[in-house]
C-alpha positions in Angstrom: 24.1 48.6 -2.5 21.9 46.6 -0.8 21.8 42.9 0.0 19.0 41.5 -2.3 20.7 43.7 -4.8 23.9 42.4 -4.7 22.5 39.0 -4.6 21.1 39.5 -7.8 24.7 40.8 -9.2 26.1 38.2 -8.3 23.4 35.9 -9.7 22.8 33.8 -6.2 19.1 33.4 -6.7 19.6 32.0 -10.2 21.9 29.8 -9.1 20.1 28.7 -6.1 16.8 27.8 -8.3 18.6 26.2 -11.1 20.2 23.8 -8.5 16.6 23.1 -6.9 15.1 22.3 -10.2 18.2 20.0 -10.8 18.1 17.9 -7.0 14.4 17.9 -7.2 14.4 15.9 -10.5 17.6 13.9 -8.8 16.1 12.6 -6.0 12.6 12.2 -8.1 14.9 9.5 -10.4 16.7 7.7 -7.2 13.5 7.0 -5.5 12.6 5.0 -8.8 16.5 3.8 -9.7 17.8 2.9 -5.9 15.1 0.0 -5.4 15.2 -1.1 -8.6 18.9 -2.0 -8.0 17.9 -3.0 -4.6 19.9 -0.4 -3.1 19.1 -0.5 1.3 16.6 1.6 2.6 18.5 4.4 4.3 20.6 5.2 0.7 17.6 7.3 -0.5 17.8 9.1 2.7 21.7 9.8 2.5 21.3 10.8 -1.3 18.5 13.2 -0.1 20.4 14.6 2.5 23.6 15.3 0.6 21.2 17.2 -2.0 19.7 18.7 1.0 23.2 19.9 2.2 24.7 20.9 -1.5 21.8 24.0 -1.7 23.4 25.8 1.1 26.7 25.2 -0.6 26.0 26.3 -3.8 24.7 29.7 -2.8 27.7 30.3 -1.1 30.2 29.7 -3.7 27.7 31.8 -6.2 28.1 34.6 -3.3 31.5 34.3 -3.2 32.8 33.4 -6.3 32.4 35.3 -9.9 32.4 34.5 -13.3 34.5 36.9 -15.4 36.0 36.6 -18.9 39.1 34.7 -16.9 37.6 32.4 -15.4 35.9 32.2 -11.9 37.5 34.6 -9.5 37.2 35.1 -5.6 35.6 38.4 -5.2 34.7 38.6 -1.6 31.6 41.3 -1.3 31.9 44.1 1.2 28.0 44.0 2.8 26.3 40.7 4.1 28.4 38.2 4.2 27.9 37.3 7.4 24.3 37.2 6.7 24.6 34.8 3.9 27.1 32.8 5.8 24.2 32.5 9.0 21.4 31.6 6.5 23.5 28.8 5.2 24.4 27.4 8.8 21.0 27.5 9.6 20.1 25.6 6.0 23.3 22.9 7.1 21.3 22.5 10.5 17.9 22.0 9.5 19.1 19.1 6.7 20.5 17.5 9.5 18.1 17.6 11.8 15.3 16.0 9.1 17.8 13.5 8.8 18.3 12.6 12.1 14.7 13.4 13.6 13.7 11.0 10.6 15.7 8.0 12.7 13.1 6.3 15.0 16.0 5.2 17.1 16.4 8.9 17.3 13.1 10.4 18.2 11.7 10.3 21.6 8.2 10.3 22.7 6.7 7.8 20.1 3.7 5.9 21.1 4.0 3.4 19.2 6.9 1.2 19.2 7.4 0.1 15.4 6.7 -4.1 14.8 8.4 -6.3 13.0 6.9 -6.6 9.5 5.2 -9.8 8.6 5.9 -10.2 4.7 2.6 -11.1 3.7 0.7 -8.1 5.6 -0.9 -5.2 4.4 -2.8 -2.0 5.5 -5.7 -0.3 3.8 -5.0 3.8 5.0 -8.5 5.5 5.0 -8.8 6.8 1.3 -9.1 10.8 1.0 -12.4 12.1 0.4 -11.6 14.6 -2.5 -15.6 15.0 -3.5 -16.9 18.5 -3.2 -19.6 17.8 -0.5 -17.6 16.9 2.8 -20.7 14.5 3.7 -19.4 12.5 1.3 -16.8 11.4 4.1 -18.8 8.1 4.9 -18.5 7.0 1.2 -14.8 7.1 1.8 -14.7 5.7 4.8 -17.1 2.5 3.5 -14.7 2.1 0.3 -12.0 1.8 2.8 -13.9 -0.6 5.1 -14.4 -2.9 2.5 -11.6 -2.8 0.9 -10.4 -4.7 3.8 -12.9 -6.9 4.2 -12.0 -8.3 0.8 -8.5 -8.5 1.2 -9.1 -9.7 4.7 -10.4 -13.2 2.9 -7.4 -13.6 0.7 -5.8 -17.0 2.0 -1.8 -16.4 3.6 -2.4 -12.3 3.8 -2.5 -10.2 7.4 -4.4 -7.4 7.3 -4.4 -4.7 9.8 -8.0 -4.2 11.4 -10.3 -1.1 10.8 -9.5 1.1 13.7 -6.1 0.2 14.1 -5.7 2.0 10.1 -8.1 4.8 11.1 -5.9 5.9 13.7 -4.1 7.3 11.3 -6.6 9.2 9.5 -6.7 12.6 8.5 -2.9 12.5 10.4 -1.1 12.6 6.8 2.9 11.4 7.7 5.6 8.9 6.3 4.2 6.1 5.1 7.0 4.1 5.5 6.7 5.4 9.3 2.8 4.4 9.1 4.1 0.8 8.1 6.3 -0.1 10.5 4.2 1.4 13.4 1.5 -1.1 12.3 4.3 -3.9 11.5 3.2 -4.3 8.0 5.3 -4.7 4.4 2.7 -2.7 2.2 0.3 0.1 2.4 -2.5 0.8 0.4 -3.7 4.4 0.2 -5.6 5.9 -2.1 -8.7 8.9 -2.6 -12.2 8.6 -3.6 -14.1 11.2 -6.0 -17.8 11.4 -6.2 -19.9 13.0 -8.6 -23.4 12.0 -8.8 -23.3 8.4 -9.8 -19.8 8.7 -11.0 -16.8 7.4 -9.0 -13.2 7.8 -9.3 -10.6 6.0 -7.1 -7.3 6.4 -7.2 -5.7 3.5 -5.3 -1.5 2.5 -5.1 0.1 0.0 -3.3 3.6 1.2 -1.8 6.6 -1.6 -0.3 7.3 -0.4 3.5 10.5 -0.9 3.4 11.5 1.8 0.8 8.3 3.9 0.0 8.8 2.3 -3.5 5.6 1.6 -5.4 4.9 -1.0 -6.3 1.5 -0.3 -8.5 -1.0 2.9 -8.9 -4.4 2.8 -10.9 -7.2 5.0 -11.4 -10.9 3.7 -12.3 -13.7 5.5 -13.1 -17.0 3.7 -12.9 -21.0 4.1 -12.4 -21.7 4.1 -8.8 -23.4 0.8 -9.5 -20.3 -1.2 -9.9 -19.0 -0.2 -6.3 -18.3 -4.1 -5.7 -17.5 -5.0 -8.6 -14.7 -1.9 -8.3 -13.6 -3.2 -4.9 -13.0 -6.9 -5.9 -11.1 -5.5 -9.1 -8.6 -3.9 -7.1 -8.4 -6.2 -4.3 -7.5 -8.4 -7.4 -4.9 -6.3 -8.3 -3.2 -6.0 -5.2 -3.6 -10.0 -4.8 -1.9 -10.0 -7.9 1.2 -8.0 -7.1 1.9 -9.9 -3.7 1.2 -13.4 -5.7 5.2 -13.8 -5.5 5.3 -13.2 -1.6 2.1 -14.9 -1.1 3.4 -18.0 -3.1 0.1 -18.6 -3.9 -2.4 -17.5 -6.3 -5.8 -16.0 -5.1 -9.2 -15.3 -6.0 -11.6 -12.5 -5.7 -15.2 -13.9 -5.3 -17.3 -11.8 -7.7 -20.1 -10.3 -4.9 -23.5 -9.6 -6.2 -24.3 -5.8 -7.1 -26.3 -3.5 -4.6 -28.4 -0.6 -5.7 -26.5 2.2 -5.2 -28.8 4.3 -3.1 -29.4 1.2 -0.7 -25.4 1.0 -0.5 -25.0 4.9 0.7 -27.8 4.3 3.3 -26.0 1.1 4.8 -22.4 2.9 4.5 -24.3 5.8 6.4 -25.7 3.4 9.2 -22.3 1.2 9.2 -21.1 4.8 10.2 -23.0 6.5 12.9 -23.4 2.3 14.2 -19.6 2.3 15.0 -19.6 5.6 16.8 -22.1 4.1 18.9 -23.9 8.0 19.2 -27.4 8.0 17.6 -28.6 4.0 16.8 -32.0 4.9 16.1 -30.7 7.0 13.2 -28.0 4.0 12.4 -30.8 1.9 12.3 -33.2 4.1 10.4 -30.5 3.9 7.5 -30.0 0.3 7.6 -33.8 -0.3 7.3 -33.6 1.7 4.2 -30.7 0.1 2.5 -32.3 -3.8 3.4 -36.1 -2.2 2.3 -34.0 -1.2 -1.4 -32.1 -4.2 -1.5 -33.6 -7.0 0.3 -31.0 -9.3 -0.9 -28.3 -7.7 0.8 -26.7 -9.9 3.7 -24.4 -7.3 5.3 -27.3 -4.9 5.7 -29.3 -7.5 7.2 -26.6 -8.6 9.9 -25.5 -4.8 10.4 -29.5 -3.9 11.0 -29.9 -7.0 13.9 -26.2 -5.5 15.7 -27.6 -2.6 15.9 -30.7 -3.7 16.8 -28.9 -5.3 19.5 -26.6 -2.6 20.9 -29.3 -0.3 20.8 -30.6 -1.1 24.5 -27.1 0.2 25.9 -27.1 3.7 23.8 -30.9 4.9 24.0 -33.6 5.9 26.3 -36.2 4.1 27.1 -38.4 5.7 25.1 -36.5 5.5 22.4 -36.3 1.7 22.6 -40.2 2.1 22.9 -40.3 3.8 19.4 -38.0 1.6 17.9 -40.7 -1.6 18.1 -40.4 -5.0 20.0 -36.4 -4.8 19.7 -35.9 -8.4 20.4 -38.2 -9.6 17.4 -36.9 -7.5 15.1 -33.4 -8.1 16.0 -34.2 -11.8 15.0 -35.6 -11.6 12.0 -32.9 -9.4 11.2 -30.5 -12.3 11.6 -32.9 -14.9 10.6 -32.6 -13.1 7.4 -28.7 -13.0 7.4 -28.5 -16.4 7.9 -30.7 -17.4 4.7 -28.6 -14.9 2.2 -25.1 -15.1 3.4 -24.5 -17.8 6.6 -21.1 -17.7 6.7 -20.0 -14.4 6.7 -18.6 -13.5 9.7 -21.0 -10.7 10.4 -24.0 -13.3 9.8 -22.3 -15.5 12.7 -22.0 -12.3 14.7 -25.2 -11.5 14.5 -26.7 -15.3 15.4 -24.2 -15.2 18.0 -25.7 -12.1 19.8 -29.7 -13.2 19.0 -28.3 -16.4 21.0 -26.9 -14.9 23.8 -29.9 -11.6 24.2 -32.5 -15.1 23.9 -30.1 -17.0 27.2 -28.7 -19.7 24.8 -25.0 -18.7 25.7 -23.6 -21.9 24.3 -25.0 -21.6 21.5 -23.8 -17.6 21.3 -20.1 -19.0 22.1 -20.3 -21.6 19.0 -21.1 -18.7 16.8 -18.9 -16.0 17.8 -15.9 -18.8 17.3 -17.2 -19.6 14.1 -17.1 -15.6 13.3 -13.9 -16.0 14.1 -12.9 -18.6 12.1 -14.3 -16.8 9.1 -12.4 -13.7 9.4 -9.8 -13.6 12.1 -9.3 -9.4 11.1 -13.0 -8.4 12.4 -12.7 -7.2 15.7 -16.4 -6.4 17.1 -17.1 -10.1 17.1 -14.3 -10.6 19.3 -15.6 -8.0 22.3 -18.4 -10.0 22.2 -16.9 -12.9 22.7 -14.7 -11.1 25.8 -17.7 -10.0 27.6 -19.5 -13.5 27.3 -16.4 -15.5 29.1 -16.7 -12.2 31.5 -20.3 -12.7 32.1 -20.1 -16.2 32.8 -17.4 -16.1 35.2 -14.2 -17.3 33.0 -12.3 -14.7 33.8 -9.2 -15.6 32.9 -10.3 -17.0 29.3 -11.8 -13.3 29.2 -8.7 -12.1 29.5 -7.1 -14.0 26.9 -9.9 -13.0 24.4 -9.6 -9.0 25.6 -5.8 -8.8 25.4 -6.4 -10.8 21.6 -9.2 -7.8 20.4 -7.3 -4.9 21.7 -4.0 -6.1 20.6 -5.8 -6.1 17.2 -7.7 -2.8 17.5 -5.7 -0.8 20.0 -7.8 2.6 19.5 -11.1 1.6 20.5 -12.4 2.9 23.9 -15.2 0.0 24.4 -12.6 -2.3 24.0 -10.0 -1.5 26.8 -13.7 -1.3 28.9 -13.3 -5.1 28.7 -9.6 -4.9 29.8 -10.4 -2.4 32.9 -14.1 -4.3 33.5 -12.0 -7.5 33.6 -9.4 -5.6 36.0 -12.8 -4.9 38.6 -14.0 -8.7 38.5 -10.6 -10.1 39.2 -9.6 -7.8 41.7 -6.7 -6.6 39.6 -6.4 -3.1 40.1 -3.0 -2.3 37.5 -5.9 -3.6 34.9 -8.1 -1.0 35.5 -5.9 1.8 35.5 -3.6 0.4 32.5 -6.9 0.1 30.2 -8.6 3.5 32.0 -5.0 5.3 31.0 -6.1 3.8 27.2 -9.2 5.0 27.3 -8.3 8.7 28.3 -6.0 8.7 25.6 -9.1 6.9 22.8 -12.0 9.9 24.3 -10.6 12.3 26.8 -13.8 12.7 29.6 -15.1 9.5 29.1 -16.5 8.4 32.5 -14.4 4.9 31.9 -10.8 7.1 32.3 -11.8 7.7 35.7 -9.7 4.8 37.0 -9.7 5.6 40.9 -13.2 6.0 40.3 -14.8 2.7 39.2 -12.2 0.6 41.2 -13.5 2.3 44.3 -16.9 2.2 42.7 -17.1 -1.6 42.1 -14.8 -2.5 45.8 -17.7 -0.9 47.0 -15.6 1.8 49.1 -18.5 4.4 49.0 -16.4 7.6 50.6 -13.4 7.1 48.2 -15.4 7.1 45.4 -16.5 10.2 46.1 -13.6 11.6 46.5 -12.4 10.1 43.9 -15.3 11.6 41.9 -14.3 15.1 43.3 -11.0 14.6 41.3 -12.2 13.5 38.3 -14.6 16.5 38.5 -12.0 18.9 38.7 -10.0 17.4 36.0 -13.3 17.6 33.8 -15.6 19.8 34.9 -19.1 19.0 34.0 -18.1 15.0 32.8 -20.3 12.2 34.0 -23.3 13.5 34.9 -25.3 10.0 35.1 -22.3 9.1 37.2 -22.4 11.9 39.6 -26.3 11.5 40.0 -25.5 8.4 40.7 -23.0 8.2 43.1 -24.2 11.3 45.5 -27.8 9.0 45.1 -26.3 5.9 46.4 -24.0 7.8 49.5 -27.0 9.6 50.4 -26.0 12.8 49.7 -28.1 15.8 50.5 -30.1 17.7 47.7 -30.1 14.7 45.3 -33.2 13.5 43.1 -34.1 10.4 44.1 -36.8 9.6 41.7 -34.0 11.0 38.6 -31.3 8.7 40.1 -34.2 6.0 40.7 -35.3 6.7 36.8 -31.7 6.4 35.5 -30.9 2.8 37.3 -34.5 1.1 36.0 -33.6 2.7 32.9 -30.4 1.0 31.7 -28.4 -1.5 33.8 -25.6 -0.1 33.2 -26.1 2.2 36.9 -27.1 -0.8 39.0 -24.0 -0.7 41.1 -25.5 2.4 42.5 -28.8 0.1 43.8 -25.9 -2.4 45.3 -24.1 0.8 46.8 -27.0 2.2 48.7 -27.8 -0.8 48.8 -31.2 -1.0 47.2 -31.9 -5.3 46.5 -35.1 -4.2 45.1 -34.3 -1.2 42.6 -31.0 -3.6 41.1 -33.3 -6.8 40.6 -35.9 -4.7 38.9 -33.8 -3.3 36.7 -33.2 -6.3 35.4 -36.8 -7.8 35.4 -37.4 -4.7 33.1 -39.4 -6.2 29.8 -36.5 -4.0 27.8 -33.7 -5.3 29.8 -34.3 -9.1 29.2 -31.6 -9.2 26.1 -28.7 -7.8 28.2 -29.5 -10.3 31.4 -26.5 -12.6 30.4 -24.7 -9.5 31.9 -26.1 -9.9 35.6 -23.8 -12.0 36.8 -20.9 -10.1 35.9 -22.5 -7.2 38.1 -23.4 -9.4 40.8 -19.6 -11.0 40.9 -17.9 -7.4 41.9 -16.9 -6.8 45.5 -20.2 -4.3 45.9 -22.6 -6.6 44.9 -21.6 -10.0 46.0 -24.4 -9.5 49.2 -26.7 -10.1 46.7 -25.8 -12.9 45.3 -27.9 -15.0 48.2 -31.1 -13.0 47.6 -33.5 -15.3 45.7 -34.1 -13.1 42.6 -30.3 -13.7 42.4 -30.8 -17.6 41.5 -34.2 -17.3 40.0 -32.4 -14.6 37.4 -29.5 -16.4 36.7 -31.7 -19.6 35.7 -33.6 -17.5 33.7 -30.6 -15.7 31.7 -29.6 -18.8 31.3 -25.8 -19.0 33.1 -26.8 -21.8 35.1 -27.5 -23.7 31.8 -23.9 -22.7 30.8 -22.4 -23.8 33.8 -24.1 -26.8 34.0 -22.2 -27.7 30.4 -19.1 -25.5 30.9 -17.9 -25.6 34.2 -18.8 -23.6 37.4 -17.3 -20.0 38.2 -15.8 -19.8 41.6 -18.4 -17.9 43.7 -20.9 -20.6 42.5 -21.7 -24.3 42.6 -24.0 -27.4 41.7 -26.1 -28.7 44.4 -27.3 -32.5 43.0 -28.4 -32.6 39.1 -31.1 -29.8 39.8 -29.8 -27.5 42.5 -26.8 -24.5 42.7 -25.8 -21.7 44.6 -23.8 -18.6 44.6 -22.5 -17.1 47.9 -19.8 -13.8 48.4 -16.0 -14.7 48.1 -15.7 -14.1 52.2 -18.5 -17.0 53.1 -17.3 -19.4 50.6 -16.0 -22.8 52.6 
């Protein structure tokens, strides 16, 4: 007879389904019962466990046991035994091992080390995209997004930042082990249908500490009433912490956007924050502000990217895109007059101040951005690379460590740690944030650590070679960079009027002018007509190592005056490398000649 055959005799399958049915609705009642009664968190887990470990159990005494008109007799079979005793062991060994690989004091290799929950503290997972059209992904991803904006302005509650939660996207997992990796006491997850103008969300709220939840609604509504949706169950969730919170909130009711207008600012919201085609990010933001022209977020979101848009595009696509500087203005003009103070609003003023030289005024409103919401990160970079720029470095540093403890998995952000790392001469900076960075977007030209240190110490030959390494690591990665560098060491075979191009282009290369060195091709990158709204950055690049030779050369001083750090200064305080000279005087000199 054979083994499935005598199986079947002797009734083992029936026996081993009829007991999976049974544990499965056994467990289903003690994750309701066990925190009901308050039972600790790792009961569940033993109760599951012990179920786990009965199956194997159970299918042994039906194989070795029978049931005859006297009762239940041993009746040891004569073929595969051993084989049903193996599968059993192996059943025993994998119960345990969920159970103990489930232990984060057991598991090795974890990248994030879990934090101590705050009780008030919450994190919105990216909701599921579960329409038919997978380019419905950005509607999911905005309903997320603001989601936590909402919640973000209830008074006494954390929540985790954007990128932080996206992390985790797509990644499925525990989300008990979600939680305390991000050191919160509840999770929101949830999915998003759309059909047409029809939405359905399905949104719950689950306790950390024991997966229990806590609440789980569905809504259908007209795509119309997207706000209104969002401050209802923001309301909701208010609601069911009110007891933890110990105080009770409210939801501001926002005004309703036209639906179509809210899909193209969700779309350029999108492709904004991957920083990989603005004029397209911009193109939809125009469109959502031209449908709803009352709409203050799509007004603030058109002047950012209005304002990043120099560092992402070439220069003739900054020439299609109009006079950038006036339309990033009235971009934020218009902000201001709808919403002016939201957060984003003081974002944008704060970077129309500091692209016009008013870099005061552009520190007053990124502290006020702040202020308003203390979750949204990108205001907060900002603010890092103005104390960078200005020369107060160490304030810089405070503000950088601040953004990426808050948003750990952004790449641009750890380029303020590992840029702060070049200008202080701290070179376990630069390779702690560059480590970061290859982790964030393998081949960036930023994860090149050796690279930019040498690069900015102005140590020509090493960053070559240290080039030559990162190019056999990543073949075909950096190509700007490699132009660059074989342009600036006068390497045979290069294009000089490419490399030439590329530096009056964007500012971003002009430590390749200071390498060669080249005075006149690094000042006239900046005296560019397009480069004018990123010159509060030109001290920063004349304060490294390979540039500090040009800080004497008079386009040095007439540019800084006409950024407007000296202005700064003059109310702030003086960086080290530069001083007053009377009420109407100043001058910058290399770290070595100081007195």
């Amino acid at each position: 007879m054979s083994l499935i055959a005598e199986l079947k005799r002797r009734k083992v399958f029936k026996v081993g389904a009829a007991y999976l049915v049974v544990a499965w609705l056994a467990v289903q009642a003690a994750s309701i019962g066990f925190p009901a009664f308050d039972a600790p968190p790792w009961a569940l887990r033993v109760f599951i466990l012990v179920s786990l470990l009965g199956f194997p159990l159970a299918v042994v005494m039906a194989w070795i046991f029978d049931s005859t008109p006297e009762g239940m007799k041993l009746d040891p079979s004569p073929v595969g035994g051993r084989r049903v005793f193996a599968a059993a062991a192996v059943l025993v060994a994998l119960a345990l091992g969920w159970y103990f690989y489930g232990q984060p004091s057991f598991r090795k290799g974890d990248v994030a080390t879990p934090v101590a929950a705050q009780p008030n503290s919450i994190a919105v997972l990216p909701f599921t995209n579960m329409s038919s059209n997978p380019e419905q992904e950005f509607f999911s991803d905005g309903m997320t997004e603001e989601l936590l904006n909402v919640l973000a302005k209830v008074p006494q509650l954390k929540v985790v930042a954007r990128t932080s939660v996206f992390e985790f996207k797509g990644k499925g997992g525990d989300v008990r082990e979600i939680g305390r990796k991000l050191g919160v006491s509840h999770i929101l997850e949830g999915s998003v249908r759309r059909d047409g103008d029809q939405v359905r969300v399905t949104a719950q709220l689950v306790r950390v500490s024991d997966g229990f939840h806590l609440w789980s609604e569905s809504y259908d509504r007209k795509l119309e009433g997207v706000f209104a949706l969002q401050d209802e169950i923001a309301r909701q969730i208010s609601e069911e912490l009110k007891q933890s919170l110990g105080v009770a909130t409210q939801i501001a009711t926002r005004t309703p956007v036209d639906p179509a207008a809210y899909d193209e600012y969700l779309k350029g919201r999108s492709t904004y924050r991957k920083r990989k085609d603005l004029p397209a990010s911009i193109a939809h933001l125009k469109s959502a502000v031209a449908r709803a022209p009352e709409f203050g977020a799509g007004w603030a979101s058109l002047s950012l990217a209005y304002e990043v848009a120099y560092w992402t595009t070439t220069a003739n696509e900054r020439v299609a895109l109009g006079d950038i500087p006036a339309l990033q203005a009235a971009a934020a003009q218009r902000a201001a007059s709808l919403e002016p103070g939201a957060a984003m609003t003081l974002h944008a003023l704060g970077n129309l101040s500091r692209s016009q030289g008013q870099l005061v005024e552009a520190e007053r409103f990124y502290l006020q951005a702040m202020q308003a919401d203390a979750t949204y990160p990108d205001v907060r970079e900002d603010y890092a690379e103005l104390l960078a720029g200005v020369g107060r470095h160490a304030d810089a540093y405070v503000a950088a460590r601040a953004l990426v403890s808050l948003e750990p998995y952004v790449m641009i952000f750890w380029w303020r740690v590992e840029h702060l790392g070049q200008l202080m001469g701290r070179r376990d900076l630069v390779d702690e944030a560059a480590g970061k960075i290859a982790t964030i977007d393998p081949g960036n030209a930023l994860a090149a650590s050796s690279y930019q240190w040498e690069l900015a110490q102005g140590n020509g030959a090493a960053a070559v070679a240290a080039m030559a390494e990162a190019q056999r690591a990543g073949p075909g990665t950096m190509k700007e960079d490699v132009l660059g560098i074989s342009w600036a060491t006068n390497a045979a075979g290069v294009d000089d009027e490419a490399a030439r191009a590329m530096i009056r282009e964007n500012v971003s290369y002009v430590l390749y002018a200071a390498l060669r060195p080249d005075a006149d091709l690094f000042f006239d990158a900046y005296a560019d007509e397009q480069a004018r709204m990123v010159g509060y950055s030109l001290f920063a690049d004349l304060s490294v190592p390979v540039s500090q030779h040009l800080l004497e050369d008079p386009r040095a001083k007439e540019g800084l005056i006409r950024h407007g750090l000296v202005a700064y200064w003059r109310e702030k305080g003086w960086p080290p490398l530069c001083r007053p000279l009377g009420n109407d005087d100043f001058e910058c000199k290399p770290a070595q000649r100081r007195n």
